[in-house]
C-alpha positions as CSV (number, residue, x, y, z in Angstrom):
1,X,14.5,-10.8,25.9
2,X,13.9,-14.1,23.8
3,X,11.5,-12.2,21.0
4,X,14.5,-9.9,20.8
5,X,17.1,-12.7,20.2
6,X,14.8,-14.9,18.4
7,X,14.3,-11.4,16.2
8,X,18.4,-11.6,15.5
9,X,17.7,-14.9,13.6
10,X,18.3,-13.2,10.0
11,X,21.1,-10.7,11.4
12,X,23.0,-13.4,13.0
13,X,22.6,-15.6,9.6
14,X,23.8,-12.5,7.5
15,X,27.1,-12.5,9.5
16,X,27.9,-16.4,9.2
17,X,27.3,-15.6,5.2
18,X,29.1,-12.5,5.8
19,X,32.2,-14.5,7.3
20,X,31.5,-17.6,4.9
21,X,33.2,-15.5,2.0
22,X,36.5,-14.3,3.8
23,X,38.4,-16.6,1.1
24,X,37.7,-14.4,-1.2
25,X,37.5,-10.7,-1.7
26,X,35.5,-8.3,-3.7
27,X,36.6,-5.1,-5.5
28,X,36.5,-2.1,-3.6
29,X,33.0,-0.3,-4.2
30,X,33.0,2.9,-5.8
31,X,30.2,5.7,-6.6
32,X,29.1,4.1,-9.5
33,X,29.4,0.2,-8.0
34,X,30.4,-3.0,-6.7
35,X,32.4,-4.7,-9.8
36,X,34.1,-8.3,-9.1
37,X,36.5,-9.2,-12.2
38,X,38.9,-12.0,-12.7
39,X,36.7,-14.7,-11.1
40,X,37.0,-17.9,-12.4
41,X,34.1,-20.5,-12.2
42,X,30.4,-19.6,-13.9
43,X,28.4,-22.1,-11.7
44,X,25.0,-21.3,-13.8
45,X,25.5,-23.0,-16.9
46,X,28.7,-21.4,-17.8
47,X,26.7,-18.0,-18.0
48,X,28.1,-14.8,-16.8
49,X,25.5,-12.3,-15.3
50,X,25.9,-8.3,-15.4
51,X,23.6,-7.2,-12.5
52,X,22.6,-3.9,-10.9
53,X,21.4,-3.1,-8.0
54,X,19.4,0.5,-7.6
55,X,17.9,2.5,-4.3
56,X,15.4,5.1,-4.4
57,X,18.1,7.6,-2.6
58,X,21.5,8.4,-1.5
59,X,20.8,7.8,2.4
60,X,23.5,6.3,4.7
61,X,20.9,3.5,4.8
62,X,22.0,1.8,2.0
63,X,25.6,1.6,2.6
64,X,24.8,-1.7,4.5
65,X,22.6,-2.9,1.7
66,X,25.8,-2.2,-0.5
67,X,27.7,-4.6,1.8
68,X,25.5,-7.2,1.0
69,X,25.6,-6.7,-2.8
70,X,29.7,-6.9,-2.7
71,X,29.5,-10.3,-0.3
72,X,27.5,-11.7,-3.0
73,X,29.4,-10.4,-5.6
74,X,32.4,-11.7,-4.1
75,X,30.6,-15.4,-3.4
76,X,29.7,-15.6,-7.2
77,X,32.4,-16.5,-9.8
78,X,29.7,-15.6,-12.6
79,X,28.2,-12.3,-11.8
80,X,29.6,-8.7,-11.7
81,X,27.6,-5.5,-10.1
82,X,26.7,-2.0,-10.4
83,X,25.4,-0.2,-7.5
84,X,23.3,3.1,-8.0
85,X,22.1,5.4,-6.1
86,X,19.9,8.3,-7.4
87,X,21.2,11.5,-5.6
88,X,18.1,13.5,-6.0
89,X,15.6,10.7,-4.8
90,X,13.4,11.4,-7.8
91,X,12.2,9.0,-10.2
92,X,13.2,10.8,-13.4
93,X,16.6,10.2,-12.5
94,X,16.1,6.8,-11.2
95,X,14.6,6.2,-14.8
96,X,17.4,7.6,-16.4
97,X,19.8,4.9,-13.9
98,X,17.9,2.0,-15.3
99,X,17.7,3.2,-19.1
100,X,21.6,3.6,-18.9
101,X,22.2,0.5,-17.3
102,X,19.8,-1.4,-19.9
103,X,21.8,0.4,-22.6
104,X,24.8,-1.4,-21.5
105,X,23.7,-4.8,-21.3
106,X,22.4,-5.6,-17.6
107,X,20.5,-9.1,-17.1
108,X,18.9,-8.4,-14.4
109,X,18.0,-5.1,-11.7
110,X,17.2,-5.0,-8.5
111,X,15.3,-1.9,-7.9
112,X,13.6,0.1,-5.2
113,X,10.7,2.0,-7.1
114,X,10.6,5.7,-5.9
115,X,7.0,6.0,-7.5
116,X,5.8,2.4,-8.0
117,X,2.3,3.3,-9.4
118,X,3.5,5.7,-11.9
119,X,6.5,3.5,-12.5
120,X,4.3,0.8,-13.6
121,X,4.5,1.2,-17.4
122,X,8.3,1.7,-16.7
123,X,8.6,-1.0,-15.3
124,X,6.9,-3.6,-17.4
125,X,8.9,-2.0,-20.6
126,X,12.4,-2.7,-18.4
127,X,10.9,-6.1,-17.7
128,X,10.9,-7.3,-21.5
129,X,14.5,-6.2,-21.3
130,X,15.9,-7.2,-18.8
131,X,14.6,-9.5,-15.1
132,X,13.5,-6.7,-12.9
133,X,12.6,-7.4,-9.2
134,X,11.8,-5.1,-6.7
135,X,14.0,-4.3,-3.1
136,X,12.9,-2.5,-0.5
137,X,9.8,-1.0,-1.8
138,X,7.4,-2.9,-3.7
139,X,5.3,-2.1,-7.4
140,X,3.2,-5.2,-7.2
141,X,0.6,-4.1,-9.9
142,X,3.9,-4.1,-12.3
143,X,5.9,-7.3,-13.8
144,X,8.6,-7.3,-11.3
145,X,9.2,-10.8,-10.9
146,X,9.4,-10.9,-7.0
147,X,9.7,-8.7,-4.5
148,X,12.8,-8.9,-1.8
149,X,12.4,-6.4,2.0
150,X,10.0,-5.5,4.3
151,X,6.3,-5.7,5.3
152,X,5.9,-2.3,5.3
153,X,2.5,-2.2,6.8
154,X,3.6,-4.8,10.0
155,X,7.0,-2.4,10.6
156,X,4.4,0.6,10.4
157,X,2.5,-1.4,13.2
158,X,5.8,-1.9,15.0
159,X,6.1,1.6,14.7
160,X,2.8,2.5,16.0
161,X,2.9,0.2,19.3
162,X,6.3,2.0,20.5
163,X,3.7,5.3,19.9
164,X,1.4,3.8,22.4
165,X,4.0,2.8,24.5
166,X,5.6,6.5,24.6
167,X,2.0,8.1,25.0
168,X,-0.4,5.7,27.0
169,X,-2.9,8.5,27.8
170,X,-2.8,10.1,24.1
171,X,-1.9,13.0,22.3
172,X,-0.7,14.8,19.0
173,X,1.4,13.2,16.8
174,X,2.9,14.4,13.2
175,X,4.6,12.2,10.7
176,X,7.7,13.1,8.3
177,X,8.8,11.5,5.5
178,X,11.1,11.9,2.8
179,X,8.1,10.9,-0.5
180,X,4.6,10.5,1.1
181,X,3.6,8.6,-2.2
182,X,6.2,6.2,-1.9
183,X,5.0,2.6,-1.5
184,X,6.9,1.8,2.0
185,X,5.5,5.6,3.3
186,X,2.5,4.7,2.4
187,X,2.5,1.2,3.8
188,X,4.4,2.2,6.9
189,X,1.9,5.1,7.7
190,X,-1.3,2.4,7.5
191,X,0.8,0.1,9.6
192,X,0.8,3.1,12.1
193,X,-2.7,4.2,11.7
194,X,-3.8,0.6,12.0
195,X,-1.9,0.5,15.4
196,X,-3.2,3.7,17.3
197,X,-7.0,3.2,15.9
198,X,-9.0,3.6,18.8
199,X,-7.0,5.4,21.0
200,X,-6.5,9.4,21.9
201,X,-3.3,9.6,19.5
202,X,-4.1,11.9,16.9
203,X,-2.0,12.7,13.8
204,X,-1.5,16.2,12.9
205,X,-0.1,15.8,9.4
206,X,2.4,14.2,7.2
207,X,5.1,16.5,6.2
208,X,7.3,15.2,3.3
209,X,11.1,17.0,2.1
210,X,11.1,15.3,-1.7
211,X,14.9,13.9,0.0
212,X,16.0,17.4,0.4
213,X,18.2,17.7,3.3
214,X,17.4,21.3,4.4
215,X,13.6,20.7,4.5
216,X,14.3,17.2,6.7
217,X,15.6,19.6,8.9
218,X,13.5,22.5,8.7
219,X,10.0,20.7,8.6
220,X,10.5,19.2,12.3
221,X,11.5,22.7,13.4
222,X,8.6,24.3,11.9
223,X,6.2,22.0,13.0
224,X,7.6,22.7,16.8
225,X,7.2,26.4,16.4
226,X,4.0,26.1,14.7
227,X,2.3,23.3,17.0
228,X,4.4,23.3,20.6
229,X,1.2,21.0,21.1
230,X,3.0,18.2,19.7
231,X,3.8,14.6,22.0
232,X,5.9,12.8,19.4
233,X,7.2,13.5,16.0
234,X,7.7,10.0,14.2
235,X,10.2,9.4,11.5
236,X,9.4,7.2,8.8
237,X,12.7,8.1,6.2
238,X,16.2,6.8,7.6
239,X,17.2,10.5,8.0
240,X,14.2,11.9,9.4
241,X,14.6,10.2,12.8
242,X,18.3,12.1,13.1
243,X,16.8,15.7,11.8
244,X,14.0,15.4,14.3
245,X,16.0,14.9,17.2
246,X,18.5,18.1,15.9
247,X,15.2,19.9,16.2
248,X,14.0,18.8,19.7
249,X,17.1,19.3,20.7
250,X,17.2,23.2,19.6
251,X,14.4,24.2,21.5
252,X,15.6,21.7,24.6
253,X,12.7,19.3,24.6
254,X,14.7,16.2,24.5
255,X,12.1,13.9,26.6
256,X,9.2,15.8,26.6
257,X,8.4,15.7,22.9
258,X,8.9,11.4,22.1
259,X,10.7,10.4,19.1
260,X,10.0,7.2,17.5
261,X,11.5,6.4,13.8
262,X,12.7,4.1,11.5
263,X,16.1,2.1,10.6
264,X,19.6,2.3,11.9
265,X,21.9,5.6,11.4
266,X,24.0,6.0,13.8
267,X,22.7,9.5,15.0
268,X,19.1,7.4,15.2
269,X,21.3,4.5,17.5
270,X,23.1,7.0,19.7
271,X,19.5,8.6,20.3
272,X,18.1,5.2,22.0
273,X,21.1,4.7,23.5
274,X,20.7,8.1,25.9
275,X,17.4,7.5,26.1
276,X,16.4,11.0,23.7
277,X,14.8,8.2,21.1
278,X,12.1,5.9,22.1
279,X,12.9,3.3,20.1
280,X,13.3,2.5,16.0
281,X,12.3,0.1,13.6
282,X,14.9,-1.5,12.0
283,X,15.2,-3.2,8.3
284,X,17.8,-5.5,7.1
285,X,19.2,-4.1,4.5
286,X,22.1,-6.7,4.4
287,X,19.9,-9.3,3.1
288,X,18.7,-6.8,0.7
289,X,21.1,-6.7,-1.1
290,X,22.7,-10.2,-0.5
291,X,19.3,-11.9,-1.2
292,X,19.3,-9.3,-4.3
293,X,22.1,-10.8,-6.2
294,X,22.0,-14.2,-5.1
295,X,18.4,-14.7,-6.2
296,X,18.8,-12.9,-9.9
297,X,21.8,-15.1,-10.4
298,X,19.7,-18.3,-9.5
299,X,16.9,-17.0,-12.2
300,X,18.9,-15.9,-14.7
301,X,20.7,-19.7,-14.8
302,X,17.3,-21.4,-15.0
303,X,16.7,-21.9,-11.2
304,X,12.4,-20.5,-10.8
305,X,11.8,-22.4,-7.8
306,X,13.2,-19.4,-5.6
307,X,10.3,-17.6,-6.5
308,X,7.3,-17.9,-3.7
309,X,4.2,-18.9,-5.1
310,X,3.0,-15.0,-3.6
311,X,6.0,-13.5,-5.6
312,X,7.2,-12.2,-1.9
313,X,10.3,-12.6,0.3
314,X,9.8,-10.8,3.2
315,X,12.9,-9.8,5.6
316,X,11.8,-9.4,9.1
317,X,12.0,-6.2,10.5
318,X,13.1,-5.3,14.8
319,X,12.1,-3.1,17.4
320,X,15.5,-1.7,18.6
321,X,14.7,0.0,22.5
322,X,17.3,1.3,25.1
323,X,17.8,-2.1,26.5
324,X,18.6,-4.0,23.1
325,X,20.6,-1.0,21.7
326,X,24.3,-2.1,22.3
327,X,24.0,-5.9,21.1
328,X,22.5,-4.4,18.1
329,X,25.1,-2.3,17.0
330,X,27.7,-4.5,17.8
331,X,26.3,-7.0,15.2
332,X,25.7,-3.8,12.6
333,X,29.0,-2.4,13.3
334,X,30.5,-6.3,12.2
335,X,28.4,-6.4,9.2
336,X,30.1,-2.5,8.1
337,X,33.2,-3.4,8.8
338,X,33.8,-1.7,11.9
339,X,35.7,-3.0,14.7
């Protein structure tokens, strides 16, 4: 029980920065963004800051990262916000997101590259335009100026001991993901690998949906009817823990086929709750998006000492099991507003 509330350390300090802004209120978010208007001090300088902040898809996921773009927002007198979300999860249109936005004048973008290594040369252009860091999913080989999220590979370790855990004598496993290629796939699937080396847990295959919401669905159910081998099916998209456990459930193997996945949907929650999910791996996307804003705004005004001498700020990520499932989502139903 102490790893798990030592674990809470950056949750718990998200919702004393969450409550630290009450004084003050930020626009109501709409599709296109968080915009705060009217404010009155410019603590950098006297410089005013347009920002944007961009995902790599349109997955209930970020919604909490939105939250902590507008608490941010809402804390800076200097800085206004666009928040975008590419609907199709492809990186043509998250390229189109970022040209638009450059077009208009933004300072600085936070970004979540959908295809970092063939982003690259996109990103270095943006880069002389404008201060580009990275959220979420890393392009280290490009000029981002720092990355802000997750250790991809230790949260694909994480991942990988609650596999072990579920299957202590072995057995078949498959993966799904939204984009294999992504950076975070690829480093959560070598954190898993990494963890079950050595053991009798053997993966299948990968099977990826390109973010469309009928093959998330549709792969786990193949893969069922096509392998009824399988002893866990492991979710390494937001969505994909949700559309397994849709599938298990059709062909009433809730328990006998383990689920393990990744982040904090509310489908995913319920799922460890009753005991149907082993356990997920949660990210924080809060400080995404809080850390996000602040950090560009500090740049921007002149401040470089935020950046770490390895160009990295890594948000820790948490094992959430049955018995640390309620305390959880209390403090995540806080941080969305929910009572």
């Amino acid at each position: 029980m102490k790893k798990f509330q030592l674990a809470f350390i950056c949750l718990s300090l998200a919702l004393a920065l969450a409550g630290a802004a009450c004084n003050k209120t930020a626009a109501p978010a709409n599709s296109s963004g968080a915009s705060n208007s009217g404010n009155s001090a410019a603590p950098s300088g006297g410089k005013n800051f347009k920002l944007a902040f961009v995902t790599n898809n349109a997955s209930d996921f970020w919604t909490i990262a939105r939250k902590g773009v507008e608490k941010a927002d809402a804390e800076l007198d200097n800085v206004t916000v666009e928040f975008k979300l590419p609907g199709s999860g492809g990186a043509d249109e998250q390229k189109r997101i970022i040209d638009d936005l450059i077009a208009t004048g933004v300072s600085g973008i936070a970004m979540s590259p959908i295809d970092p290594d063939n982003q690259t040369q996109f990103i270095n252009d943006t880069a002389k335009k404008a201060l580009v860091i990275t959220q979420d999913s890393d392009a280290p080989k490009s000029d981002r100026t720092l990355y802000i999220g997750t250790d991809n590979v230790a949260a694909g370790r994480q991942a990988g001991g609650l596999i072990k855990e579920a299957l202590p004598n072995g057995g078949k496993i498959m993966l799904f993901v939204g984009k294999a290629d992504s950076a975070n796939a690829k480093e959560r699937i070598q954190g898993i690998k990494e963890a079950i080396a050595g053991t009798n847990i053997e993966i299948l295959d990968v099977r990826q949906d390109d973010a469309d919401p009928a093959r998330a669905r549709s792969n786990p159910a193949d893969a069922l009817t096509a392998h009824p081998e399988i002893a866990a099916m492991v979710g390494i998209y937001s969505y994909n823990g949700p559309a397994i456990l849709d599938a298990i459930k059709a062909v009433n193997k809730v328990g006998q086929v383990k689920i393990i996945c990744f982040d904090e949907q509310d489908e995913t929650l319920a799922g460890v709750k009753d005991g149907s999910i082993v356990g997920t791996i949660v990210q924080q996307p809060f400080e995404f998006g809080y850390q996000s804003v602040k950090i560009m705004n500090q740049i921007l005004g002149g401040d470089r000492s935020v950046i770490p001498a390895g160009k990295q700020i890594i948000v820790p990520t948490l094992v959430i099991k049955k018995d640390g499932v309620e305390e959880f989502q209390k403090k995540l139903n806080t941080l969305r507003g929910r009572s």
